[in-house]
DRENDO-1510 file (C-alpha; in Angstrom, 1 decimal, always signed):
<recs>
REC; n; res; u; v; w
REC; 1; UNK; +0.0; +0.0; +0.0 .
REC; 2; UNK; +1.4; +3.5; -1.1 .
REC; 3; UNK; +0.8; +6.1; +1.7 .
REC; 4; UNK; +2.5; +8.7; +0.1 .
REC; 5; UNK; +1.8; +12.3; +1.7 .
REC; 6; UNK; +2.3; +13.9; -2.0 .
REC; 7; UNK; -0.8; +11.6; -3.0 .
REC; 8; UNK; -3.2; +12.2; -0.2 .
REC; 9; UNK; -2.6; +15.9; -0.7 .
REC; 10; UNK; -2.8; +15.7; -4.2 .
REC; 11; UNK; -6.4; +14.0; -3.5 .
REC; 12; UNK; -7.4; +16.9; -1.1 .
REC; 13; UNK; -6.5; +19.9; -3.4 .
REC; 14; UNK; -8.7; +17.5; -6.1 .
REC; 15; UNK; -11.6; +17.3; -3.4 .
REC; 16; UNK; -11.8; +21.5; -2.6 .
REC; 17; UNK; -11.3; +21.8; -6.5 .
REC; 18; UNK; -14.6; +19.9; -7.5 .
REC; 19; UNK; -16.4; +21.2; -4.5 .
REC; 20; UNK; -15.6; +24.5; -5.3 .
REC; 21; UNK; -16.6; +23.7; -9.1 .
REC; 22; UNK; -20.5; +21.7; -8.0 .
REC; 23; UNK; -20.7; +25.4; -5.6 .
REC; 24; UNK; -20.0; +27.6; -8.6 .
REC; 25; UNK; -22.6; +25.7; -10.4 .
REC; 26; UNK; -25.5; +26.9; -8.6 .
REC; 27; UNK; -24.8; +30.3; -8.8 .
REC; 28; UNK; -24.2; +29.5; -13.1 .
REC; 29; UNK; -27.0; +29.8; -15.7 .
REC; 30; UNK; -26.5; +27.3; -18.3 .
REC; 31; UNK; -27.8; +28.2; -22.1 .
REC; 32; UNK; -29.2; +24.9; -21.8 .
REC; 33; UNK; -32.5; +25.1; -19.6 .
REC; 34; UNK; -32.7; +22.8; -16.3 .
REC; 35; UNK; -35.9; +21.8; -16.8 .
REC; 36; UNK; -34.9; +20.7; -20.4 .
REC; 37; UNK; -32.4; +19.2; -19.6 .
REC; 38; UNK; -34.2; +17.5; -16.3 .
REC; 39; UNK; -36.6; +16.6; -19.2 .
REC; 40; UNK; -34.2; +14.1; -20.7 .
REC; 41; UNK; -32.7; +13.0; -18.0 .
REC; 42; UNK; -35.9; +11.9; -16.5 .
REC; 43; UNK; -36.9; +10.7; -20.0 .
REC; 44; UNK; -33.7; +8.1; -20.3 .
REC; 45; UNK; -34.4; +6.9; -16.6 .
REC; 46; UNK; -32.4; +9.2; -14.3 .
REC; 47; UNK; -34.0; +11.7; -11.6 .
REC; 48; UNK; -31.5; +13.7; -9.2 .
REC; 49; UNK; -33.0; +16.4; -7.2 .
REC; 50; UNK; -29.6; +18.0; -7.3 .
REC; 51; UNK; -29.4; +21.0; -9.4 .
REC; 52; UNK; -25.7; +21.1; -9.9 .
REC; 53; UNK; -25.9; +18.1; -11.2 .
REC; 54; UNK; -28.4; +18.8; -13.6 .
REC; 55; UNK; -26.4; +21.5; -14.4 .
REC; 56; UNK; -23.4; +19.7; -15.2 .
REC; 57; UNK; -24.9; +17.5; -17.6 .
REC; 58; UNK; -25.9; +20.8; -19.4 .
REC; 59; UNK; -22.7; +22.1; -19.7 .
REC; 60; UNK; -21.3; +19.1; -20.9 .
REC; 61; UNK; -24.1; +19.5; -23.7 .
REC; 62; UNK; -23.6; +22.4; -24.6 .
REC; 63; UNK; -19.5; +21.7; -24.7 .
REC; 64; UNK; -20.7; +18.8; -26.7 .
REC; 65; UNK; -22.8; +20.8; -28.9 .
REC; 66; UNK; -20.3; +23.6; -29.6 .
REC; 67; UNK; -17.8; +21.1; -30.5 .
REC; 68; UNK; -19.6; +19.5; -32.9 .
REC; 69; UNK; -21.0; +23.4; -34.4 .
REC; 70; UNK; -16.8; +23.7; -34.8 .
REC; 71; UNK; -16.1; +20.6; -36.5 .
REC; 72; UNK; -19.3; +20.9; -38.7 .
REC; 73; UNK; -18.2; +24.6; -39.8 .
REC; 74; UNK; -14.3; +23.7; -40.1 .
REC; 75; UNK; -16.1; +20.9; -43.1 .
REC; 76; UNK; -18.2; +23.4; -44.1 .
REC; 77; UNK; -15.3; +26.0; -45.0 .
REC; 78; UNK; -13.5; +22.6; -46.7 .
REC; 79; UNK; -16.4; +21.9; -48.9 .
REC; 80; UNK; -16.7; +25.8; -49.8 .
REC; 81; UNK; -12.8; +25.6; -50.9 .
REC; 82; UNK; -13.4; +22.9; -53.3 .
REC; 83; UNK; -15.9; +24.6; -55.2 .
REC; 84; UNK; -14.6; +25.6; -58.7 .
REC; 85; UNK; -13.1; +28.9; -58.6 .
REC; 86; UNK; -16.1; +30.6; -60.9 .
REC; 87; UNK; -18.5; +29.4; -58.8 .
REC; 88; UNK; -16.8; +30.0; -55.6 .
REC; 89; UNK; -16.2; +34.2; -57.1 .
REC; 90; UNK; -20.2; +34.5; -57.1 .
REC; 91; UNK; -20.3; +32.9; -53.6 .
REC; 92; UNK; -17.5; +35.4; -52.2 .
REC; 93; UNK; -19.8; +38.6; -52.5 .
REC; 94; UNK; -22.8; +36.8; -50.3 .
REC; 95; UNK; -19.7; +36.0; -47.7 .
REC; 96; UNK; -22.2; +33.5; -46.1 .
REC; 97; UNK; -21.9; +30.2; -45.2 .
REC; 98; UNK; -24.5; +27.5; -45.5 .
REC; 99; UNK; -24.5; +24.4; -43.5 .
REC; 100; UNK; -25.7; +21.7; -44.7 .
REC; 101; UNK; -26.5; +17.9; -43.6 .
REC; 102; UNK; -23.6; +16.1; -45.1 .
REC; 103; UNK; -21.3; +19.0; -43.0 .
REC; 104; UNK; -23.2; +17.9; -39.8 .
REC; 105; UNK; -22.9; +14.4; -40.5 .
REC; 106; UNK; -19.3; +14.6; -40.8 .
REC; 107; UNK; -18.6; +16.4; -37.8 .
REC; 108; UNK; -21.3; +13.8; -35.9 .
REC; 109; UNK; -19.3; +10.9; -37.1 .
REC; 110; UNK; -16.3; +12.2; -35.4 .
REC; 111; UNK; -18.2; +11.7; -32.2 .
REC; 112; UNK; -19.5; +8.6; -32.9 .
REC; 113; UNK; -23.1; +9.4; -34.0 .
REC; 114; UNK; -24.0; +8.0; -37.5 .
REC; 115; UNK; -27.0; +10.4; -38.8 .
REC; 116; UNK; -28.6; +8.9; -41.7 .
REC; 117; UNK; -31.4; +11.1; -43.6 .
REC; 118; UNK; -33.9; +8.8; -45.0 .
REC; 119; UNK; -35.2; +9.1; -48.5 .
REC; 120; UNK; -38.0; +11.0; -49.6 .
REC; 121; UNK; -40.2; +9.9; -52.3 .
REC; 122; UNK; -43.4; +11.9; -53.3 .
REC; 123; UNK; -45.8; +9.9; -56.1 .
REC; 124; UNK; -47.9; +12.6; -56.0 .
REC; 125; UNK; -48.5; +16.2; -54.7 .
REC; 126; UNK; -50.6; +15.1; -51.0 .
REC; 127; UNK; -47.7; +12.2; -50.2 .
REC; 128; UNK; -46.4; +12.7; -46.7 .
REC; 129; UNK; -50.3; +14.7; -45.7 .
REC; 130; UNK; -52.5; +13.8; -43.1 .
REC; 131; UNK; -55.1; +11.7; -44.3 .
REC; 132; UNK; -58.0; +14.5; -43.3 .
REC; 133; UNK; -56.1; +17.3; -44.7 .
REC; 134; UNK; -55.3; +15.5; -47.7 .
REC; 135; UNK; -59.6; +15.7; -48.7 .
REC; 136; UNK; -59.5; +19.3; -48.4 .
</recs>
């Protein structure tokens, strides 16, 4: 057994680090909102009554969700340089850059999330309509 002062006193200034990150949580307003995020939790199985915890999980979404809005515009900007020069000229003067599906399923992917957009077929113009609004 290791009873090394160094590591026990390591340990503590750990301990007072995390409690002094779960305190500055309840005084933190996440973008994400509790009771969303509550929402889910509960929805998956899970129920804490403790808000930092809650909490947590939504800054870890929202890290989550930032990283993959980084990765998905960093594809984005590589699928806009490969665009024939010509093309890419009229693009310059809108400036804007347009996400699209295949950019967010890259960056997904990274993360281990396989997004696959089904097919859509219409045979005729009230495919896909709700049976009583299709009579109208």
């Amino acid at each position: 057994m290791n009873h090394n002062p160094q590591s026990s006193e390591g340990r503590h200034d750990d301990d007072v680090a995390l409690s002094d990150f779960l305190a500055s949580l309840m005084d933190y307003t996440p973008t994400i909102p509790d009771e969303l995020v509550e929402h889910y939790l509960a929805k998956s199985g899970f129920q804490c009554p403790d808000v930092r915890l809650t909490r947590l999980v939504a800054v870890a979404t929202q890290k989550f969700v930032a990283e993959v809005a980084g990765n998905a515009l960093q594809h984005c900007k590589a699928r806009q340089a490969t665009i024939p020069k010509d093309k890419r000229d009229k693009q310059q003067k809108d400036k804007r850059l347009v996400l699209t599906m295949e950019d967010l399923s890259k960056a997904l992917r990274e993360y281990g999330v396989n997004v696959k957009h089904q097919e859509y077929f219409a045979d005729s113009p009230s495919a896909g309509m709700d049976p009583v609004t299709r009579d109208e």
